[in-house]
C-alpha positions as CSV (number, residue, x, y, z in Angstrom):
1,X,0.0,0.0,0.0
2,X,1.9,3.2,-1.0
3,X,0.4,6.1,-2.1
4,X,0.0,10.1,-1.4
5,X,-1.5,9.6,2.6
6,X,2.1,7.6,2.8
7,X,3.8,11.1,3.1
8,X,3.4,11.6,6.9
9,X,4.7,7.9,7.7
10,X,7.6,8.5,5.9
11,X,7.6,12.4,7.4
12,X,7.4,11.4,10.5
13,X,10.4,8.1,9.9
14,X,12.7,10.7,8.4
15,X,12.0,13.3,11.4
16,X,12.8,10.1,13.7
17,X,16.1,9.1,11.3
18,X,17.7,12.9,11.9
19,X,18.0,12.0,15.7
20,X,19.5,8.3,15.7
21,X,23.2,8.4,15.1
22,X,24.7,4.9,15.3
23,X,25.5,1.7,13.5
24,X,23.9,2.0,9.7
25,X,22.4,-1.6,9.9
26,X,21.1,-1.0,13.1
27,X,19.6,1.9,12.4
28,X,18.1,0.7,8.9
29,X,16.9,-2.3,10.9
30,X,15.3,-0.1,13.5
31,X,13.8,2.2,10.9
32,X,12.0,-0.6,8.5
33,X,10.8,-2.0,12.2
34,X,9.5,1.1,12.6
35,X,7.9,1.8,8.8
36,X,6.3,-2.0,9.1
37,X,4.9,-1.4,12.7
38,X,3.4,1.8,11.3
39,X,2.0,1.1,7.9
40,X,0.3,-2.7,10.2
41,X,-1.2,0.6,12.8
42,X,-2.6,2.2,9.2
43,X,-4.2,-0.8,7.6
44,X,-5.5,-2.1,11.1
45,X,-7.8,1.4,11.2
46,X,-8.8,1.2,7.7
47,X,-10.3,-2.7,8.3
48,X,-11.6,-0.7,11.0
49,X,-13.4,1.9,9.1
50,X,-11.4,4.4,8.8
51,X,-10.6,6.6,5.5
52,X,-7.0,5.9,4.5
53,X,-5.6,9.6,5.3
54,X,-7.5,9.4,8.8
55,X,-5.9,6.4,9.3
56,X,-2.6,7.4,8.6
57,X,-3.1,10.2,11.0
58,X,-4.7,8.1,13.4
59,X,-1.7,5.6,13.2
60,X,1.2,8.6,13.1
61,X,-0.6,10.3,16.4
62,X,-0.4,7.5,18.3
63,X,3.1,6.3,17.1
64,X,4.6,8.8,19.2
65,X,6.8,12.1,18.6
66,X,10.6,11.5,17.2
67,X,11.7,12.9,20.5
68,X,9.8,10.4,22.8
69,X,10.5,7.3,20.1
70,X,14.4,8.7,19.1
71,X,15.6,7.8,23.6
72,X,14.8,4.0,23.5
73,X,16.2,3.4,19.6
74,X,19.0,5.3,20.8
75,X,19.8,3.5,23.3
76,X,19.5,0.4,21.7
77,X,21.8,1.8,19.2
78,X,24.1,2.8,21.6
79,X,24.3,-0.9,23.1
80,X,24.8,-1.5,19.1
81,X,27.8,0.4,18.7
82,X,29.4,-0.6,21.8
83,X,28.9,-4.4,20.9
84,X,30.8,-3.7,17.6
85,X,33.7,-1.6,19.0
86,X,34.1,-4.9,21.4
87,X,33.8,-7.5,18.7
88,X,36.7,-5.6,16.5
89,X,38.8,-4.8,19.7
90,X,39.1,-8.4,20.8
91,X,39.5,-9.1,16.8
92,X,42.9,-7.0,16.9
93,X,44.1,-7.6,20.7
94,X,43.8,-11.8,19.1
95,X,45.6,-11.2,16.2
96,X,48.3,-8.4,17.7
97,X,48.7,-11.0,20.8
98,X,49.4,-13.9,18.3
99,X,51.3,-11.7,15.3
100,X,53.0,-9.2,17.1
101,X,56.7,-11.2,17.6
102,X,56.8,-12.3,13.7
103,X,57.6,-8.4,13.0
104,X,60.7,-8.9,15.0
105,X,61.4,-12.6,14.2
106,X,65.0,-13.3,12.2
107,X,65.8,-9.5,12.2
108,X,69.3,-8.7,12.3
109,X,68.9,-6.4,15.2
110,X,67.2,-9.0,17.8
111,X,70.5,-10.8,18.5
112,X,72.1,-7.7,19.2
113,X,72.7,-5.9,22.3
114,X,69.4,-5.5,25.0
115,X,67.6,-2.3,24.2
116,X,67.5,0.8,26.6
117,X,65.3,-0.4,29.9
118,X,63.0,2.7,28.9
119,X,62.2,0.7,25.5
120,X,61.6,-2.1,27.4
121,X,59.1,-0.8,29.4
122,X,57.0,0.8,26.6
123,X,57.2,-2.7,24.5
124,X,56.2,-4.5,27.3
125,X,53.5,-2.0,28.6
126,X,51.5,-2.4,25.0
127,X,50.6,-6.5,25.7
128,X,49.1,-5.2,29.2
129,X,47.0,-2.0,27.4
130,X,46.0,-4.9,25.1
131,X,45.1,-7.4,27.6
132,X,43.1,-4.7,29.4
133,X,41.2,-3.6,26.2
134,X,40.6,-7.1,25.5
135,X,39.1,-7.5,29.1
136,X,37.4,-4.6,28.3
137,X,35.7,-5.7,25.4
138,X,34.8,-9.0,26.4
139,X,33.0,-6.9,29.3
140,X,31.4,-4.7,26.5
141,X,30.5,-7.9,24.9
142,X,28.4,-9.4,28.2
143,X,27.0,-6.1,28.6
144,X,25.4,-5.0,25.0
145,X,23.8,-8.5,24.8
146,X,21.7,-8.1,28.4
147,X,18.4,-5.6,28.6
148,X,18.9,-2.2,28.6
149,X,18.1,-0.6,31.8
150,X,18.9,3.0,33.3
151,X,21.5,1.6,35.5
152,X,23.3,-0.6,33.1
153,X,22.9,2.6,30.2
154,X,25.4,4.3,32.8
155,X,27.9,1.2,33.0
156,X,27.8,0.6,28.8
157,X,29.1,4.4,28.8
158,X,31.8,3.6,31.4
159,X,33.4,0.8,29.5
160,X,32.8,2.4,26.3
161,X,34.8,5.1,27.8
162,X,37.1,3.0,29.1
163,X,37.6,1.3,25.8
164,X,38.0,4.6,23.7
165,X,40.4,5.7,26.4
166,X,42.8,2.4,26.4
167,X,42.7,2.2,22.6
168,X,43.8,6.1,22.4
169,X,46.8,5.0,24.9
170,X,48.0,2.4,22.9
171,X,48.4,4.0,19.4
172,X,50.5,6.8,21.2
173,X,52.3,4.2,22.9
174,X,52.7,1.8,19.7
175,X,53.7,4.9,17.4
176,X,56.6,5.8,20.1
177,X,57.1,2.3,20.2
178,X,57.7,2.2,16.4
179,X,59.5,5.5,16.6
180,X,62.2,4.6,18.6
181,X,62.7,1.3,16.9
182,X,63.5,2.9,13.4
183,X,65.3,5.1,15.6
184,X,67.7,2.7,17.2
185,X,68.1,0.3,14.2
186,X,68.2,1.4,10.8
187,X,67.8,-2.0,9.5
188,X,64.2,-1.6,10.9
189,X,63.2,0.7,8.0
190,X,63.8,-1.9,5.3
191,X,62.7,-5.0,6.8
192,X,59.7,-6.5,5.0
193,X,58.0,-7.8,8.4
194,X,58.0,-5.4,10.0
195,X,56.7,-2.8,7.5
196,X,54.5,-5.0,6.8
197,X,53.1,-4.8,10.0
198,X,53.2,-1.5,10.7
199,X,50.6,-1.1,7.8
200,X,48.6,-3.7,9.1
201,X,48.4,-2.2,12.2
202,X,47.5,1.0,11.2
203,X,44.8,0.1,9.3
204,X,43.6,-2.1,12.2
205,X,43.9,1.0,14.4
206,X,42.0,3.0,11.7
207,X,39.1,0.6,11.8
208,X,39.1,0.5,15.4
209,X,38.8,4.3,15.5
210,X,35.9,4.0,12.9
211,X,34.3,1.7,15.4
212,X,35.2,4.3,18.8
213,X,33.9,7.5,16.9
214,X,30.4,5.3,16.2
215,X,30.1,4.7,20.0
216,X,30.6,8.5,20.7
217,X,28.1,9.6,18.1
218,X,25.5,6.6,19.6
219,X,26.2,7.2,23.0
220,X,26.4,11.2,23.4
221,X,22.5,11.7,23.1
222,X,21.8,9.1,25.2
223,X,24.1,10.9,28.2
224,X,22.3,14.0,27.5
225,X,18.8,12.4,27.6
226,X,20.0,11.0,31.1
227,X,21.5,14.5,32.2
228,X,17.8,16.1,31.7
229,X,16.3,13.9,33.3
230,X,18.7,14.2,36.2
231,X,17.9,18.0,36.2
């Protein structure tokens, strides 16, 4: 059933879109929900009776304004998001974890002379800012698949946080990491693994960043919901 009377469903769905930011999938998914739940309200009134624009009326009134529908799909979008930054942060803590050495592995540098203390330090810091962002996510992971609730809306934001914040730590600290590597041994800027790697990584940092900047967009209105209602 399409037709002219179809023009404030798709008004008020596109009014409803503006507010959601989040996962695109999610959101389509959310959206069609939406259309097919409204378009069932409009056919429903005209078996009842009603003329097909008063029935689209009918069925938009009582749908709901974007602002009282846009809280609870934004919150489920917000789960959303933070269930995908886990999924790809354990995805590149794994491979990282299990990778990571083969960079180094037959260079002609690692049977040399121990590095600085200081280098030390900062190679070994990265597994533990990995571990904990893997903790993290699997945390984010048990989380986003339990109901949404006001309380647990508050602890998806901390670990999200806490997430954005650990991943943000370890690309300075892998970058300095990388730095002072080319820095110490010049052999490190021509061997294959290791520039290999380095371009891996980045990308994977890239894609994680994607992944952290979708969480901020999903979770910020729902923080500012909660911060009026505080008020």
């Amino acid at each position: 059933m399409r037709g002219g009377d179809d023009v404030l469903v798709e008004e008020r769905l596109r009014a409803l879109a503006e507010r959601l930011h989040g996962p695109r999938r999610l959101k389509a998914d959310l959206l069609t929900e939406a259309r097919h739940g409204l378009l069932d309200a409009v056919e429903a009134y005209r078996e009842g009776g009603l003329s097909t624009a008063e029935a689209h009326r009918r069925a938009v009134a009582e749908f709901g304004t974007p602002g009282e529908l846009a809280r609870a799909y934004q919150t489920e979008l917000a789960a959303g998001a933070l269930r995908g930054l886990s999924l790809r942060v354990l995805a590149v803590a794994v491979t990282l974890t299990v990778a990571g050495d083969l960079t180094w592995r037959g260079s002609s540098w690692s049977e040399g002379p121990r590095p600085p203390a200081g280098y030390q330090l900062l190679s070994s810091s990265i597994n533990w800012i990995w571990l904990a962002a893997a903790v993290l996510a699997a945390v984010g992971m048990l989380l986003a698949g339990r109901r949404a609730t006001p309380g647990g809306q508050v602890l998806d934001a901390v670990v999200g946080a806490g997430l954005t914040g650990v991943l943000a730590v370890g690309v300075v600290t892998g970058a300095a990491l990388l730095g002072w590597s080319f820095g110490m041994w010049d052999a490190a800027l021509t061997w294959p693994p290791l520039l290999i790697g380095t371009v891996l990584i980045g990308a994977g940092h890239l894609w994680l960043g994607r992944a952290a900047s979708c969480w901020i967009r999903a979770v910020r209105p729902v923080r500012a919901d909660g911060a009026r209602l505080a008020v």
